[in-house]
N, C-alpha and C positions, 0 to 999 in steps of 0.2 A: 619458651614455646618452640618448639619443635618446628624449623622450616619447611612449607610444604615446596615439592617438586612443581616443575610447571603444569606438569601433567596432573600432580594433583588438584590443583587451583583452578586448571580448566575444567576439570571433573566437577568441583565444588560449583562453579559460577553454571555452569551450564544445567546441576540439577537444583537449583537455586531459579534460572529462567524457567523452567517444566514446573516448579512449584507454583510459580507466579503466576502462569498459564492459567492450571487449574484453579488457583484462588481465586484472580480478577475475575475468571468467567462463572465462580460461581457466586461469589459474592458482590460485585461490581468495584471498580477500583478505588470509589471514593470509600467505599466499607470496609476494603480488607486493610489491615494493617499489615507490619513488616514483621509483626508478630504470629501472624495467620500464615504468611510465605513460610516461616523460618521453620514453625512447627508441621507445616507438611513438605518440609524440606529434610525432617529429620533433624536440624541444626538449630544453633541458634539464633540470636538477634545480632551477635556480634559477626559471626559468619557473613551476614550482606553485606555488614557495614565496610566488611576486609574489602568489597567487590564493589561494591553500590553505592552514592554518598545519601540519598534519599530512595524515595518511591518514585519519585519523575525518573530519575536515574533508571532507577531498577526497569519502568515500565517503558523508557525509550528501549533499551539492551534489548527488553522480549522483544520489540516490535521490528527494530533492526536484522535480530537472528532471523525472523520468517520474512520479511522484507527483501534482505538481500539476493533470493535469484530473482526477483523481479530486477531488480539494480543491473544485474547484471545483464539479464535480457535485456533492458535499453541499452546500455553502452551495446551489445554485442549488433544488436539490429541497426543502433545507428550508424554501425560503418557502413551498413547499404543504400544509406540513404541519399549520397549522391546519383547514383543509376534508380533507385525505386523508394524516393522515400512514400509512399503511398502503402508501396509493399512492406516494408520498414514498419510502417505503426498499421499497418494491420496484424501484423506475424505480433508486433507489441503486446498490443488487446486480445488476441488470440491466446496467446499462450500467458497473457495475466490470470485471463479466466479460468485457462485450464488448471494454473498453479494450485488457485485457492479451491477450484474443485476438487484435487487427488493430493492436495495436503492436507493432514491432517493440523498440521501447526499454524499454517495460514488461516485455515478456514478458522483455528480458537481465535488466533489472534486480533482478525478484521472484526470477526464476531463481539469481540472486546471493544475494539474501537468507535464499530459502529453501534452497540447498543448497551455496553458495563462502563463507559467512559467519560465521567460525568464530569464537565467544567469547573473546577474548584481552585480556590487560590494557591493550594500547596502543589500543584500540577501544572500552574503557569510556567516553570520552564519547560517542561513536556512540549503544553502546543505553540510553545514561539517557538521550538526547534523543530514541530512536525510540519509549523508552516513555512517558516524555511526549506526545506526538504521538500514540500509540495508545492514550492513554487520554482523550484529547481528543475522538478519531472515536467511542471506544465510548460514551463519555458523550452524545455526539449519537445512536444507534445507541439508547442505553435511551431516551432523550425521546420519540425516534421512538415506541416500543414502549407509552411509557407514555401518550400523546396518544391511540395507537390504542386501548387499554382505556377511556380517558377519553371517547372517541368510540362507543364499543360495535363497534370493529371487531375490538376480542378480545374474548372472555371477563373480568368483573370479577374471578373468579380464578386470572387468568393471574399466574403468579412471573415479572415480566418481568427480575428479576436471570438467573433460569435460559434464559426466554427471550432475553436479549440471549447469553448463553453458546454456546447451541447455533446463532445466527444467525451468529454471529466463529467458532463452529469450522467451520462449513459452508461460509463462504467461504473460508476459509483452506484447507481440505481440499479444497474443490476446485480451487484455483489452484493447491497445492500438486502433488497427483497428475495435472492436464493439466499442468502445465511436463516432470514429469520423464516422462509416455508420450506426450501429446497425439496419443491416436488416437481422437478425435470431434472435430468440428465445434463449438468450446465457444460462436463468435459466434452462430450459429444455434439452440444448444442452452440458452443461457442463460433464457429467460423461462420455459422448462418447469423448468428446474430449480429455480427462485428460487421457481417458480408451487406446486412441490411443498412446498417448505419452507413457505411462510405456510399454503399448505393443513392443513398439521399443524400451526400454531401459531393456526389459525382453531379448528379442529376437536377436537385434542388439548393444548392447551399443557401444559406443569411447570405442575401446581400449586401454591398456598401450602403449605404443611409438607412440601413436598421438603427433606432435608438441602441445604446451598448455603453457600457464603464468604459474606462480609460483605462 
């Protein structure tokens, strides 16, 4: 066998994630096989196998490739978060929203997560790694939260357990219900809505002796 270049292997893997795209989202992830990837990859089964060691595998790599400028947006915004972390995860959620609005890859991708991505045993390494990872963003997500009360840009009796809860279900709610109607303009509409939520956790936050998890 003929060694490929790196270039080519990158070439290979990344139209290999673009096949995966298109499969998972039309046939949902528990359905497609690595068979359905390969043959709208043009390649074969042993082609993933060079890149991929499963479908968990395969389906973390898509979700990481359109993931990563959000990643990046947080590392970048939290260096402002000593002088404005307020501002810091506003600019966050602002430009999350806007990502998955003017991406095309984002918007397949969450679209996969949140409605072709069905709980199954052969996917269990998938969500113990995607919950790791999300509870890495929310742990930055409360620093965020608790910098701002430290700074008096909340309330000193802000619950920012409670307040980090209602900020991850608010974006999740809303990425979730524009993917499955997307009738507004969410890239345009993003700073009033993000601007709405901290108004309420300015103004009203969960206070201390709300019932709340550990």
């Amino acid at each position: 066998m003929v060694r490929k270049t790196k270039a080519e292997a990158e070439h290979t893997r990344a139209t290999l994630l673009d096949a995966a795209e298109q499969v998972f989202q039309r046939k949902g992830v528990a359905a497609a096989t690595l068979n359905d990837v390969a043959r709208a990859a043009g390649m074969t089964r042993g082609a993933i196998y060079w890149h991929f060691r499963d479908k968990a595998e395969l389906l973390h790599a898509m979700c990481e490739r359109a993931t990563l400028p959000m990643e990046l947006l947080l590392t970048e915004c939290a260096a402002t978060a000593d002088s404005d972390p307020l501002g810091a995860l506003r600019a966050i959620l602002v430009q999350s929203l806007r990502q998955v609005a003017t991406s095309q890859r984002q918007r397949t991708v969450f679209d996969i997560l949140f409605h072709k991505c069905e709980v199954t045993g052969e996917m269990a390494p998938f969500f113990e790694r995607e919950q790791r990872g999300r509870a890495e963003w929310q742990a930055q997500i409360r620093e965020l939260l608790r910098a701002a009360v430290r700074g008096g840009q909340l309330p000193p009796e802000c619950d920012v357990v409670l307040a980090h809860h209602a900020v991850h279900a608010y974006l999740i709610g809303l990425l979730h219900e524009w993917l499955a109607h997307a009738d507004y303009d969410l890239a345009t509409s993003a700073e009033a809505l993000v601007d709405a939520l901290l108004a309420g956790l300015r103004h009203a936050p969960p206070r201390f002796g709300a019932a709340h998890g550990a």
